[in-house]
PDB file as gemmi writes it, atoms N, CA and C in Angstrom:
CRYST1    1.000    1.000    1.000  90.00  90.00  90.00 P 1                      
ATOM      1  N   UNK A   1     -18.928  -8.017  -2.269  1.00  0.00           N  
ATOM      2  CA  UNK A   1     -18.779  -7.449  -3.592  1.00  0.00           C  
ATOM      3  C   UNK A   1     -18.291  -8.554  -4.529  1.00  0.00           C  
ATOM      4  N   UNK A   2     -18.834  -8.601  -5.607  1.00  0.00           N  
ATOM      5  CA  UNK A   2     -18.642  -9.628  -6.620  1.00  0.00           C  
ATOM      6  C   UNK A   2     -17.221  -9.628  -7.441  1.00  0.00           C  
ATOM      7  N   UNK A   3     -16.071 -10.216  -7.559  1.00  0.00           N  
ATOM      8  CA  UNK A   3     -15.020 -10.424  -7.828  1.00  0.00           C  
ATOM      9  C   UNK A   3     -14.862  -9.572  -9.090  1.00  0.00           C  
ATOM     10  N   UNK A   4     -15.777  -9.959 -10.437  1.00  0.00           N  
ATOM     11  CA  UNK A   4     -15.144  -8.895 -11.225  1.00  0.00           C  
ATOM     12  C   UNK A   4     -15.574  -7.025 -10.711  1.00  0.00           C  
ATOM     13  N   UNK A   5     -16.484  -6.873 -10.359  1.00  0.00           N  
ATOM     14  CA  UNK A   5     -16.359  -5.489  -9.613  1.00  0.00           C  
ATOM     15  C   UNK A   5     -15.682  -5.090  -9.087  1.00  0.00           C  
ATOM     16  N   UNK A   6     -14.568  -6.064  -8.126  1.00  0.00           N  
ATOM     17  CA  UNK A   6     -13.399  -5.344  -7.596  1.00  0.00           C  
ATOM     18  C   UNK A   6     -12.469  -4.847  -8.495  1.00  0.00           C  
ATOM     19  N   UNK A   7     -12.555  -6.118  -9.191  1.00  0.00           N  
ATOM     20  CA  UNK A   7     -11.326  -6.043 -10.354  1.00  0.00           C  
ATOM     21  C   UNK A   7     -11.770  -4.545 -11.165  1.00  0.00           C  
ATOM     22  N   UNK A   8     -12.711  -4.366 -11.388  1.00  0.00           N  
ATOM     23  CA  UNK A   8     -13.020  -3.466 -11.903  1.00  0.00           C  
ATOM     24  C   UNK A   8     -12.850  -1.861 -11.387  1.00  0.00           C  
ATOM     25  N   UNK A   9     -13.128  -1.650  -9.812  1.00  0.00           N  
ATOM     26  CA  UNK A   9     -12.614  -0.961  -9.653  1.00  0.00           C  
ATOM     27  C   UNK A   9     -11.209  -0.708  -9.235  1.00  0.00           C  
ATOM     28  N   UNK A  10     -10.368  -2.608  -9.191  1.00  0.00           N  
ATOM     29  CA  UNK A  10      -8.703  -1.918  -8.816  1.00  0.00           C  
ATOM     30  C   UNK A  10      -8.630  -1.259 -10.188  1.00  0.00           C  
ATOM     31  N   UNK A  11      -8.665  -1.769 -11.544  1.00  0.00           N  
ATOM     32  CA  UNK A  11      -8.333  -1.288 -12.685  1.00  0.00           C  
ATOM     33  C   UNK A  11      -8.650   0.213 -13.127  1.00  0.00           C  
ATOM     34  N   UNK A  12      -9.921   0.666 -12.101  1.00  0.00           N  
ATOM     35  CA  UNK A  12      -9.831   2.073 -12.854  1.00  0.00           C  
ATOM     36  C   UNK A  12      -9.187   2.828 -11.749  1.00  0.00           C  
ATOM     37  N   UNK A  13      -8.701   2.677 -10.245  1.00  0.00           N  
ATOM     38  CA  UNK A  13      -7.309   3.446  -9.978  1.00  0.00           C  
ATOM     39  C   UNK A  13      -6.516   3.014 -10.529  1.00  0.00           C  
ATOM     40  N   UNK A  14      -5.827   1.805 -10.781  1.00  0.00           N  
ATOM     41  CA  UNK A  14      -5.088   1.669 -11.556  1.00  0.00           C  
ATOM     42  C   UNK A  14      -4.721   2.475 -12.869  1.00  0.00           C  
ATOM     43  N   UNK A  15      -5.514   2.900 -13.747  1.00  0.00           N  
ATOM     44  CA  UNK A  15      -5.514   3.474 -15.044  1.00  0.00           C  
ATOM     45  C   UNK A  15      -5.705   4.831 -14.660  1.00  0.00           C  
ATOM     46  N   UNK A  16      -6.351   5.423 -13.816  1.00  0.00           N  
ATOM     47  CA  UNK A  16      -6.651   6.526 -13.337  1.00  0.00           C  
ATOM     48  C   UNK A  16      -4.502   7.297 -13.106  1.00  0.00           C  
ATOM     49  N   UNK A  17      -3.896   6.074 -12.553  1.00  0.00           N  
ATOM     50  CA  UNK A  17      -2.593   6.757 -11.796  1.00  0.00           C  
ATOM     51  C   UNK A  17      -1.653   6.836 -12.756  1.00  0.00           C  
ATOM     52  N   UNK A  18      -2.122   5.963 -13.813  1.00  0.00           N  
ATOM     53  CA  UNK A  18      -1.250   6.251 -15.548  1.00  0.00           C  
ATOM     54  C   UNK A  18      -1.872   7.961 -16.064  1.00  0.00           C  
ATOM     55  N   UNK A  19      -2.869   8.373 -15.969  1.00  0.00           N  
ATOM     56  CA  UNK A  19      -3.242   9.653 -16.531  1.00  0.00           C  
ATOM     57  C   UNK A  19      -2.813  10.619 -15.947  1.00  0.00           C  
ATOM     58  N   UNK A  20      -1.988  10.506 -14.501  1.00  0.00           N  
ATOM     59  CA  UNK A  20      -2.050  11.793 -13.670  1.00  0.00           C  
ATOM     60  C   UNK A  20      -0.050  11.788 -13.570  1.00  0.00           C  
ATOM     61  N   UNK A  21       0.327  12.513 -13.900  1.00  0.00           N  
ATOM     62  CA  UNK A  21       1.158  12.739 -13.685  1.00  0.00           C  
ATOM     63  C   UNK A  21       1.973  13.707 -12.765  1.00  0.00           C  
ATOM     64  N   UNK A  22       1.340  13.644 -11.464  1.00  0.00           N  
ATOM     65  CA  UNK A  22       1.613  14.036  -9.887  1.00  0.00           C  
ATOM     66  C   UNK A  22       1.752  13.209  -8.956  1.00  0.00           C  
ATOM     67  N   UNK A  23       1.519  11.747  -9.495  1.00  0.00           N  
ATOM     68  CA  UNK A  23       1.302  10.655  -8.812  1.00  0.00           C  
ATOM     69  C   UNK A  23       2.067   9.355  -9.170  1.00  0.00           C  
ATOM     70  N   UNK A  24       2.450   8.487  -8.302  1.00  0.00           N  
ATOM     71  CA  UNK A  24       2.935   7.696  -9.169  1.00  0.00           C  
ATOM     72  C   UNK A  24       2.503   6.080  -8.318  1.00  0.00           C  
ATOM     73  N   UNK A  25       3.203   4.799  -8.625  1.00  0.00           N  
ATOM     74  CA  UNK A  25       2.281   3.718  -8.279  1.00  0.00           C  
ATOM     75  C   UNK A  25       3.505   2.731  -8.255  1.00  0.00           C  
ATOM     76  N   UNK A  26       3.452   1.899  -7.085  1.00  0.00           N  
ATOM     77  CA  UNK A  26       4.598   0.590  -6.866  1.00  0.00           C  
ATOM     78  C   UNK A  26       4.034  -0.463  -7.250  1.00  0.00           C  
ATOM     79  N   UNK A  27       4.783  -1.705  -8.451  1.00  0.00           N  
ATOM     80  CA  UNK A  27       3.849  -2.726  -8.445  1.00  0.00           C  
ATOM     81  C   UNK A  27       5.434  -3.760  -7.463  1.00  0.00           C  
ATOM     82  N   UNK A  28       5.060  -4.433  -6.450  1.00  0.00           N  
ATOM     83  CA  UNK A  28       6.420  -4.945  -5.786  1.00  0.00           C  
ATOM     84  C   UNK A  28       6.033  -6.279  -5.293  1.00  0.00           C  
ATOM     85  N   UNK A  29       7.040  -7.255  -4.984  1.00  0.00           N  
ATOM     86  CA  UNK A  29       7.065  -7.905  -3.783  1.00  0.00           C  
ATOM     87  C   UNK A  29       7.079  -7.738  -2.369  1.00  0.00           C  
ATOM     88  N   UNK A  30       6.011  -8.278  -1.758  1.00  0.00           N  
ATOM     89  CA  UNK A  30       6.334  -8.007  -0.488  1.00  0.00           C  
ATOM     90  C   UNK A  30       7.464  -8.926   0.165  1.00  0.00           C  
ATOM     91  N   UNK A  31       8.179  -8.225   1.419  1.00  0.00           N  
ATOM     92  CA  UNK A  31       9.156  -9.507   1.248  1.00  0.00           C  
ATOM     93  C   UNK A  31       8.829  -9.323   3.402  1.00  0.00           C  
ATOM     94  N   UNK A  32       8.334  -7.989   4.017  1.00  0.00           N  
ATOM     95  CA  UNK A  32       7.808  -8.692   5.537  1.00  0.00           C  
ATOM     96  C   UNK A  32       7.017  -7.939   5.808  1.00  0.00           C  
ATOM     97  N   UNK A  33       5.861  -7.848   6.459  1.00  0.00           N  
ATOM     98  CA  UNK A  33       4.519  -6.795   7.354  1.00  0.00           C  
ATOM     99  C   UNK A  33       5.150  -6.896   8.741  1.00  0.00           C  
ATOM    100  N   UNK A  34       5.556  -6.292   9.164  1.00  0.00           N  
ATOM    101  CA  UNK A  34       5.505  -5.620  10.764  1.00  0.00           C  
ATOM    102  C   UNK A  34       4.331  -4.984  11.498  1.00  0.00           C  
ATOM    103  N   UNK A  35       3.783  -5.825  12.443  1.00  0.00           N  
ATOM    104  CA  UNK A  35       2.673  -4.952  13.218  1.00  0.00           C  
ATOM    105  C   UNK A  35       3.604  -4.422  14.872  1.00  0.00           C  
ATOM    106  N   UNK A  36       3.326  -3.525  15.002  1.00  0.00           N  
ATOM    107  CA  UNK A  36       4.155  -3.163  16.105  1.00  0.00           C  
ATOM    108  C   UNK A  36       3.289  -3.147  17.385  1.00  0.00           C  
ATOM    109  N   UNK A  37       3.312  -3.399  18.288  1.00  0.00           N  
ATOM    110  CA  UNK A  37       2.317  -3.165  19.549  1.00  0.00           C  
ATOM    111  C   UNK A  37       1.671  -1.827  19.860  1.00  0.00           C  
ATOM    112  N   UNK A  38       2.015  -0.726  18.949  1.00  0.00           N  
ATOM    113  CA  UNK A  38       1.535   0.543  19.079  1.00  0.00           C  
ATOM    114  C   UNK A  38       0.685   0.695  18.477  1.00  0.00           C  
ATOM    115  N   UNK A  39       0.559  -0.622  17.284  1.00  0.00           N  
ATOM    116  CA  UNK A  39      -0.565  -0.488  15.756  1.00  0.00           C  
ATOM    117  C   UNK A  39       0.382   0.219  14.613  1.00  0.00           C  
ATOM    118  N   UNK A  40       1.219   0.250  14.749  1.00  0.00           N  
ATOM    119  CA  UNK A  40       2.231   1.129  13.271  1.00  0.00           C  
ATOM    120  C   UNK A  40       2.453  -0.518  12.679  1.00  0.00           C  
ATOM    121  N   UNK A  41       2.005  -0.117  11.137  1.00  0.00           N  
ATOM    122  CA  UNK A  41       2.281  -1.461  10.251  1.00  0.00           C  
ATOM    123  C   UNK A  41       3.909  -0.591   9.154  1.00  0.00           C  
ATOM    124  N   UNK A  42       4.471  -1.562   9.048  1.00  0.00           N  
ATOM    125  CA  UNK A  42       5.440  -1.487   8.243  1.00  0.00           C  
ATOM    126  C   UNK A  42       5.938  -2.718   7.181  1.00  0.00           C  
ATOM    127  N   UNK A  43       5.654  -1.948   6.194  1.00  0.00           N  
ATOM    128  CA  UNK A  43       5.913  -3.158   5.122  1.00  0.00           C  
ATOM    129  C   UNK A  43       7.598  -2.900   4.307  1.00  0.00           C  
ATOM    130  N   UNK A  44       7.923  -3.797   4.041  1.00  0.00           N  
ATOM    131  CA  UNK A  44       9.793  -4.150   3.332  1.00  0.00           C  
ATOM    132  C   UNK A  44       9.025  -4.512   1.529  1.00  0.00           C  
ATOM    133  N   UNK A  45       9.644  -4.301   1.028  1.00  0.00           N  
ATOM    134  CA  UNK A  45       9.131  -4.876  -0.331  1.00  0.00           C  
ATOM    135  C   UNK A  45       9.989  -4.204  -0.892  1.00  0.00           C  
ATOM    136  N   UNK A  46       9.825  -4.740  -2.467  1.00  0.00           N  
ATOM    137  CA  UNK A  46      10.777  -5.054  -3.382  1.00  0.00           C  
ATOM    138  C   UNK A  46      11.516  -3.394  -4.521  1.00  0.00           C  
ATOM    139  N   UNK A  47       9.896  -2.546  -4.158  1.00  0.00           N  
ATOM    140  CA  UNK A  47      10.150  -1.223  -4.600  1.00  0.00           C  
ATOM    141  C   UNK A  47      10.911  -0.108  -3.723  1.00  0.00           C  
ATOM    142  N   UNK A  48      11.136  -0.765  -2.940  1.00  0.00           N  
ATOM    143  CA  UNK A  48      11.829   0.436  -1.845  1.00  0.00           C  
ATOM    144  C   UNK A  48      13.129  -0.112  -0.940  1.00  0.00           C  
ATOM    145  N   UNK A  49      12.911  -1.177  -0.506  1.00  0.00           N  
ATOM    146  CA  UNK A  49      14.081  -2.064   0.233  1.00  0.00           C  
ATOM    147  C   UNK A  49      14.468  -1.120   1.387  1.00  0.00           C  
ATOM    148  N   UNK A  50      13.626  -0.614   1.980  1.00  0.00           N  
ATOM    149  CA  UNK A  50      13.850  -0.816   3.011  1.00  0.00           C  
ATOM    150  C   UNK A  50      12.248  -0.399   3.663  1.00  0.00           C  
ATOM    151  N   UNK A  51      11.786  -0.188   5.214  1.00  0.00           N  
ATOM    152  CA  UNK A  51      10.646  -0.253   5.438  1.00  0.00           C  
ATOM    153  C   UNK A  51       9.845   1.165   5.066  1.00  0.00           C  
ATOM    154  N   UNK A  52       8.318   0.507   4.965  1.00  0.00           N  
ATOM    155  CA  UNK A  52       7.851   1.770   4.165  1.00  0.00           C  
ATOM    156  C   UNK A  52       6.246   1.417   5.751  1.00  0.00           C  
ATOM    157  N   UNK A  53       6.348   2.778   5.981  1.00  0.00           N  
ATOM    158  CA  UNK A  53       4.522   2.996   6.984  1.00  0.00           C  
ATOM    159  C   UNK A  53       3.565   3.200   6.168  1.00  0.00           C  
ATOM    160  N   UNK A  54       2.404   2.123   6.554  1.00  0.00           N  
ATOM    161  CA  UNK A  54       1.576   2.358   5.342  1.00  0.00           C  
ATOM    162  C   UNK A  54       0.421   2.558   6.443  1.00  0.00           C  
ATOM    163  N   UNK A  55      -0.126   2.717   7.898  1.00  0.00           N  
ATOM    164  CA  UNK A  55      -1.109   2.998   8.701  1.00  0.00           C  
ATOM    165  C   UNK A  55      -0.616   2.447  10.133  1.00  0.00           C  
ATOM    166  N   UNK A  56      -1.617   2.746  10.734  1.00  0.00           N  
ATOM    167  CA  UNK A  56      -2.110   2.252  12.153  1.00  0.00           C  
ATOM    168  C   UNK A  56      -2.810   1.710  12.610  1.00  0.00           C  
ATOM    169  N   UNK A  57      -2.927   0.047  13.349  1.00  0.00           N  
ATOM    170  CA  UNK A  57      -4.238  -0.450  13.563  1.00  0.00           C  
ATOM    171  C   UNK A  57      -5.161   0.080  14.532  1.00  0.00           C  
ATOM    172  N   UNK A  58      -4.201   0.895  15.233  1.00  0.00           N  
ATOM    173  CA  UNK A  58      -4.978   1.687  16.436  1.00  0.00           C  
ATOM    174  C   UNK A  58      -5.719   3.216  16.282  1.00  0.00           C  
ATOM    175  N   UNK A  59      -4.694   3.810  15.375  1.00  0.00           N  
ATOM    176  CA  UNK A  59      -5.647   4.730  15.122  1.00  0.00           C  
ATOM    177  C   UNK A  59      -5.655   5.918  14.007  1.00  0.00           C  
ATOM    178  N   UNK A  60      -6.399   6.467  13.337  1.00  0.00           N  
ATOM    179  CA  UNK A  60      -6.407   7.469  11.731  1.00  0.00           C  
ATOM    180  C   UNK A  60      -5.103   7.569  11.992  1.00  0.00           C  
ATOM    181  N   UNK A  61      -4.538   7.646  10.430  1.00  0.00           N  
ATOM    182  CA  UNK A  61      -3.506   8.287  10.262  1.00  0.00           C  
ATOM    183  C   UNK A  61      -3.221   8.673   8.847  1.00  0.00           C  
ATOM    184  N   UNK A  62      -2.778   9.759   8.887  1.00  0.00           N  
ATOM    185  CA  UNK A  62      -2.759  10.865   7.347  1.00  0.00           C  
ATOM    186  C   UNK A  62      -3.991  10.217   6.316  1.00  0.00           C  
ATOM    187  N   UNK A  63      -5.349  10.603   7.522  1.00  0.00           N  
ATOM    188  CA  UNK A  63      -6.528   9.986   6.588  1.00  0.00           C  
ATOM    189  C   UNK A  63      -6.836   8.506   6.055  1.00  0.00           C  
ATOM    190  N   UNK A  64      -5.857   7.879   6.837  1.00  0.00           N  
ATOM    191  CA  UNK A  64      -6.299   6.107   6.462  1.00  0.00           C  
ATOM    192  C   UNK A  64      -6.634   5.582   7.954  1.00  0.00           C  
ATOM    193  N   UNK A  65      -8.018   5.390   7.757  1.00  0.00           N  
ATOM    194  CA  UNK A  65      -8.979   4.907   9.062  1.00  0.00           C  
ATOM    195  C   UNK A  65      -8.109   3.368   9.572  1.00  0.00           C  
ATOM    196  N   UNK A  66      -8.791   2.848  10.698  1.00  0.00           N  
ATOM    197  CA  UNK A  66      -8.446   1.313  11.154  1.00  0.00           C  
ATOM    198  C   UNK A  66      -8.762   0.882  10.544  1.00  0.00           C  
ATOM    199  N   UNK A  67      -9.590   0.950   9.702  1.00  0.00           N  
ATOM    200  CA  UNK A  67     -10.580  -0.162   9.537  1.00  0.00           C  
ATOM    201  C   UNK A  67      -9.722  -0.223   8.201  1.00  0.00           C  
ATOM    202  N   UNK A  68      -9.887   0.548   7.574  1.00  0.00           N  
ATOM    203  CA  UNK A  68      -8.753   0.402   5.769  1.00  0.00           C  
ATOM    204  C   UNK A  68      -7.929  -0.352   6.348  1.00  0.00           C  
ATOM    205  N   UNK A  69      -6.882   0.398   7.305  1.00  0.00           N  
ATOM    206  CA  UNK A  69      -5.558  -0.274   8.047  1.00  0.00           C  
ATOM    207  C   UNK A  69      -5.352  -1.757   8.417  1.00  0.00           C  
ATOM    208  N   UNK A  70      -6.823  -2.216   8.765  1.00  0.00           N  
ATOM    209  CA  UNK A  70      -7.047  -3.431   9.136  1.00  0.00           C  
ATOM    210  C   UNK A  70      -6.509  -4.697   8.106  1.00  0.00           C  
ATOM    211  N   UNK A  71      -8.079  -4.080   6.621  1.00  0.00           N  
ATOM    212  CA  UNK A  71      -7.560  -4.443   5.581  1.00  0.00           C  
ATOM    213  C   UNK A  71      -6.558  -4.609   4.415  1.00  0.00           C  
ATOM    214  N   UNK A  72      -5.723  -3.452   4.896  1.00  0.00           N  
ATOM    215  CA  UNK A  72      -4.587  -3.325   3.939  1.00  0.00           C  
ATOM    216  C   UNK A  72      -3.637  -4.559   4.699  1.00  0.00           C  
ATOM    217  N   UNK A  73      -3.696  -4.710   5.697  1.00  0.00           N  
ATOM    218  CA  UNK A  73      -2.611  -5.370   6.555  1.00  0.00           C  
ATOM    219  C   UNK A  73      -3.161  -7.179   6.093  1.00  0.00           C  
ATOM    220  N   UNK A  74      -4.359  -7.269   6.468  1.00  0.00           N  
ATOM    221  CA  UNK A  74      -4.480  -8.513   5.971  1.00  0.00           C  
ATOM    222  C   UNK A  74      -4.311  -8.860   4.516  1.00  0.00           C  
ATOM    223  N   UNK A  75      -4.615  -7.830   3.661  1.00  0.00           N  
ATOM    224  CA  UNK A  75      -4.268  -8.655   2.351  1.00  0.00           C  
ATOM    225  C   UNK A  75      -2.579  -8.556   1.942  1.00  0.00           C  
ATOM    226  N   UNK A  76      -2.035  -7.696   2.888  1.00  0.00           N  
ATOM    227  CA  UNK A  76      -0.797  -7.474   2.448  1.00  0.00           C  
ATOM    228  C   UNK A  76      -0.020  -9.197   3.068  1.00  0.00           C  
ATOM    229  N   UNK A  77      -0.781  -8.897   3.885  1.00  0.00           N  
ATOM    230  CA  UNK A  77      -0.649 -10.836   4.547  1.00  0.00           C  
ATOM    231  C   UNK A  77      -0.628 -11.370   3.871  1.00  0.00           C  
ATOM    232  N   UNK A  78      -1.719 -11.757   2.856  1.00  0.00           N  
ATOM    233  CA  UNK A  78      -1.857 -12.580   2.091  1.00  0.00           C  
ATOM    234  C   UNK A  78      -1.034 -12.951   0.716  1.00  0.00           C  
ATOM    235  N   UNK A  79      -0.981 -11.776   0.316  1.00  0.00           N  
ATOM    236  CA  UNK A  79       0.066 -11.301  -1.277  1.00  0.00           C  
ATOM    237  C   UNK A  79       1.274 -12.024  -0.394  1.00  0.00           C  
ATOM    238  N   UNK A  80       1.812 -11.944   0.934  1.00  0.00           N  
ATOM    239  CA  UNK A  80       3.305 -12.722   1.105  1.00  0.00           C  
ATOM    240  C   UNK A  80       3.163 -13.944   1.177  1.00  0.00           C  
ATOM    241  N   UNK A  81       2.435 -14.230   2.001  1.00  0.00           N  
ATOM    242  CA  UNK A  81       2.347 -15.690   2.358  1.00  0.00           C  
ATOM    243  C   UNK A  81       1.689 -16.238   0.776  1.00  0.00           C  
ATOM    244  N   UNK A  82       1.182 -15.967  -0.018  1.00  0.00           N  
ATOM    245  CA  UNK A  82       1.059 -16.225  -1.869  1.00  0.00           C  
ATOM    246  C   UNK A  82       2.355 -16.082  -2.945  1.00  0.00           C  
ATOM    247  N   UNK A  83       2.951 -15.490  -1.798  1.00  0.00           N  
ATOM    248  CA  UNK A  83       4.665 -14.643  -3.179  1.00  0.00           C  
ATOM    249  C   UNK A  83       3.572 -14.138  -4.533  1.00  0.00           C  
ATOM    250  N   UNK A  84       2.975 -13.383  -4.268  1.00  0.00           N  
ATOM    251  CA  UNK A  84       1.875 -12.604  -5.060  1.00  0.00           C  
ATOM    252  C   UNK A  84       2.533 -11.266  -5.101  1.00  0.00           C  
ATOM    253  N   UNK A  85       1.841 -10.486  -5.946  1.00  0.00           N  
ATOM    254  CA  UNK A  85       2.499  -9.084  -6.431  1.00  0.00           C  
ATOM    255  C   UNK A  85       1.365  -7.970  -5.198  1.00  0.00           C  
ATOM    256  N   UNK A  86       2.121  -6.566  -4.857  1.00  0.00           N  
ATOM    257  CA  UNK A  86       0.908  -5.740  -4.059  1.00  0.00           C  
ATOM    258  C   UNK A  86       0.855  -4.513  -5.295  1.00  0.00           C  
ATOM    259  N   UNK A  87       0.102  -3.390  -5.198  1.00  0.00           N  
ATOM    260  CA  UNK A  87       0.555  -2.402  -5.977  1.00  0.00           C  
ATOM    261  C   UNK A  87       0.441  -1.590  -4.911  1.00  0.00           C  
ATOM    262  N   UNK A  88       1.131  -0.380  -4.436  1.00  0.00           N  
ATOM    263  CA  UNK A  88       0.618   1.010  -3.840  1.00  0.00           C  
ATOM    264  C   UNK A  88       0.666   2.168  -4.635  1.00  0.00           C  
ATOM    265  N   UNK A  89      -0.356   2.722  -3.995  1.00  0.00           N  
ATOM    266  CA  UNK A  89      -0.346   3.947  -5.241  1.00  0.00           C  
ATOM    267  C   UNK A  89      -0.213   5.723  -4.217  1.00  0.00           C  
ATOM    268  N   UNK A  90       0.182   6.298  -4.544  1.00  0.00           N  
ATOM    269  CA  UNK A  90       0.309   7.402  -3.928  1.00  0.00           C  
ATOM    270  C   UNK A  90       0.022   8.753  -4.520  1.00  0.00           C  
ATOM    271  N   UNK A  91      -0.297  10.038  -4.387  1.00  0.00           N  
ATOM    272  CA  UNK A  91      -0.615  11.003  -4.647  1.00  0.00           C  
ATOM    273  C   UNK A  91       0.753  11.584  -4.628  1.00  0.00           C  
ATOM    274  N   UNK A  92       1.327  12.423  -5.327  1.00  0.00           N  
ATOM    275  CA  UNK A  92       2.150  13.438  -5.434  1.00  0.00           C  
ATOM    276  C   UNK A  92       3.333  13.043  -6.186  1.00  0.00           C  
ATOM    277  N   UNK A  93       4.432  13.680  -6.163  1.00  0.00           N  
ATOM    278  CA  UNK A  93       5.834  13.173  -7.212  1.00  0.00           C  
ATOM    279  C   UNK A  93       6.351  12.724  -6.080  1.00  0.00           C  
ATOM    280  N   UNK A  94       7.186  11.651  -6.984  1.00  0.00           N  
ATOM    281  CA  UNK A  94       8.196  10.825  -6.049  1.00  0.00           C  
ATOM    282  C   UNK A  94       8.151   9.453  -6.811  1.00  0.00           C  
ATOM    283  N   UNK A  95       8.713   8.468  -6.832  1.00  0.00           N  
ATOM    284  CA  UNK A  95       8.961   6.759  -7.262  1.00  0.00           C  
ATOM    285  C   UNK A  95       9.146   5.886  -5.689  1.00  0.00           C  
ATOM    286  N   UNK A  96       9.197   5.000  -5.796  1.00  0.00           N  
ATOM    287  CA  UNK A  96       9.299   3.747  -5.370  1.00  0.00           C  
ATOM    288  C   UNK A  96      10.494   3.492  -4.329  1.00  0.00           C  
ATOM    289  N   UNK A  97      11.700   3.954  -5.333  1.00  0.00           N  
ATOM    290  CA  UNK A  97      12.910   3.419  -4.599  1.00  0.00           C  
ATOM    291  C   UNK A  97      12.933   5.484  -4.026  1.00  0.00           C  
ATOM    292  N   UNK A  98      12.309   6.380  -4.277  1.00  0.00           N  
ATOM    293  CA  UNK A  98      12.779   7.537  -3.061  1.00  0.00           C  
ATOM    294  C   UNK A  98      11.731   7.550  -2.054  1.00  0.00           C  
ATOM    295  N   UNK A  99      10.886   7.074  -1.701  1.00  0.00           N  
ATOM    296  CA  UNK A  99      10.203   7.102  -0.898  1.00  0.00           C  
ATOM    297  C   UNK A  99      10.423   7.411   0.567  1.00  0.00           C  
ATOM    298  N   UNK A 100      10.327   7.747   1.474  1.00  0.00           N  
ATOM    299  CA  UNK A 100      10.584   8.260   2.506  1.00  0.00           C  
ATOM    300  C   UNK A 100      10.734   7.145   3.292  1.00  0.00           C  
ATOM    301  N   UNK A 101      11.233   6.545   4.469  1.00  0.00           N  
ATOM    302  CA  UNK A 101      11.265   5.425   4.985  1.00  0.00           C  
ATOM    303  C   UNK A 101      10.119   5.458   6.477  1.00  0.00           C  
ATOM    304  N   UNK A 102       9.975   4.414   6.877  1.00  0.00           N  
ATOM    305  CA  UNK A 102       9.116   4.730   8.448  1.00  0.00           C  
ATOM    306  C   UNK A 102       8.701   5.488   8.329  1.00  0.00           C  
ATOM    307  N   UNK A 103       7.877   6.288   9.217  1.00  0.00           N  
ATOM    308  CA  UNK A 103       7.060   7.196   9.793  1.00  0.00           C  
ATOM    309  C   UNK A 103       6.764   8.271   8.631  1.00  0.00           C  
ATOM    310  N   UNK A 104       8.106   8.754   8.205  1.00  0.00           N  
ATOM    311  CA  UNK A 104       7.995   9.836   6.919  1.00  0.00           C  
ATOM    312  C   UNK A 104       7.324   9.706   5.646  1.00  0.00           C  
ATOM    313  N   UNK A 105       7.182   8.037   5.397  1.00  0.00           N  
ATOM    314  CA  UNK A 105       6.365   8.028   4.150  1.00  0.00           C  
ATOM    315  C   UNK A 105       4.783   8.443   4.155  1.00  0.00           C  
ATOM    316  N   UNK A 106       4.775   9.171   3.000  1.00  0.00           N  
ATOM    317  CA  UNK A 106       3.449   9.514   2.307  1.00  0.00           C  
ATOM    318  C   UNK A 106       2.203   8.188   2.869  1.00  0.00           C  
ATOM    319  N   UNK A 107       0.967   8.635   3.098  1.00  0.00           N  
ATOM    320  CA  UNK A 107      -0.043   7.494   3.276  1.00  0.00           C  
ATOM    321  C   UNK A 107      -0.065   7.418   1.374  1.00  0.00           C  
ATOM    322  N   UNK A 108      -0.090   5.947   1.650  1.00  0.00           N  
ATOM    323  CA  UNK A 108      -1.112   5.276  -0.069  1.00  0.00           C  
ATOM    324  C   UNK A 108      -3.079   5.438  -0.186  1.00  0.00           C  
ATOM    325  N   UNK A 109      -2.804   6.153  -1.354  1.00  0.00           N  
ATOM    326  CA  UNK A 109      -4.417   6.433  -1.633  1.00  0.00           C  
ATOM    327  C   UNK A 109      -4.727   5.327  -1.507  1.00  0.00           C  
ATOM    328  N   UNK A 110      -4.445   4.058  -2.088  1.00  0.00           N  
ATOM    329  CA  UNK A 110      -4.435   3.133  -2.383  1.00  0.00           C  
ATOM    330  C   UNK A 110      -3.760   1.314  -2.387  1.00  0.00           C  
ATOM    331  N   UNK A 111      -3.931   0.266  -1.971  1.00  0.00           N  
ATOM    332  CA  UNK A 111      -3.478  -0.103  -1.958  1.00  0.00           C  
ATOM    333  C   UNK A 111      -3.972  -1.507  -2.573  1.00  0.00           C  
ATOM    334  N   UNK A 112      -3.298  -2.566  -3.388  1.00  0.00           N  
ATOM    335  CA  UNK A 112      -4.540  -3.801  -4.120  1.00  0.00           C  
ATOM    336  C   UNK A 112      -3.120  -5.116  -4.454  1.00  0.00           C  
ATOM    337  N   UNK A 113      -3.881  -5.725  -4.552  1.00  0.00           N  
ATOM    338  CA  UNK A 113      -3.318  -7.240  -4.816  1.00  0.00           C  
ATOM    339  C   UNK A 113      -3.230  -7.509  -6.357  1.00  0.00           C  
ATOM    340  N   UNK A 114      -2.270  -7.640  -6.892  1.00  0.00           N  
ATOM    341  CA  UNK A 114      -2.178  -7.513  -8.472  1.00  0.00           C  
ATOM    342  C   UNK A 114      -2.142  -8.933  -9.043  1.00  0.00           C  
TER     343      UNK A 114                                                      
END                                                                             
């Protein structure tokens, strides 16, 4: 896919999660990715401070396939090892710093490199 097309479609979830007000969106630092030997990824970052579950490399979870899981994990790789910004975006009420920790957090509709 051609670079501004992505951009194009991070920007219209992006703008999409400003219109909805059931939803809300982290723009953070990542600060570690945890892969666990079970496949549970856990990311630390700057909107929540402490760890947040964002999938499984092994297998679906609350509707986010491996294969997303795969990719979310590598670019979340990347945004650290860059000190680059991530955004996650989520469906329902709640912010950043209440987020549920481990296992309890909400899956992200969404997730992009800002």
């Amino acid at each position: 896919m051609k670079s501004w097309a992505l951009k194009l479609i991070v920007f219209s979830f992006v703008s999409l999660s400003f219109s909805t007000s059931a939803a809300f969106n982290c723009s953070v630092d990542v600060s570690r990715v945890l892969i666990y030997g079970n496949g549970s990824v856990n990311i630390l970052h700057t909107g929540r401070g402490d760890y947040t579950y964002i999938c499984n490399l092994n297998n679906d979870w609350k509707g986010v396939s491996v294969t997303t899981c795969a990719m979310w994990t590598g670019m979340l790789q990347s945004i650290k090892q860059n000190n680059g910004k991530a955004i996650f975006y989520y469906g329902g009420e709640g912010s950043c710093s209440t987020l549920p920790t481990y296992s309890g957090t909400p899956a992200p509709v969404y997730i992009g490199d800002m």
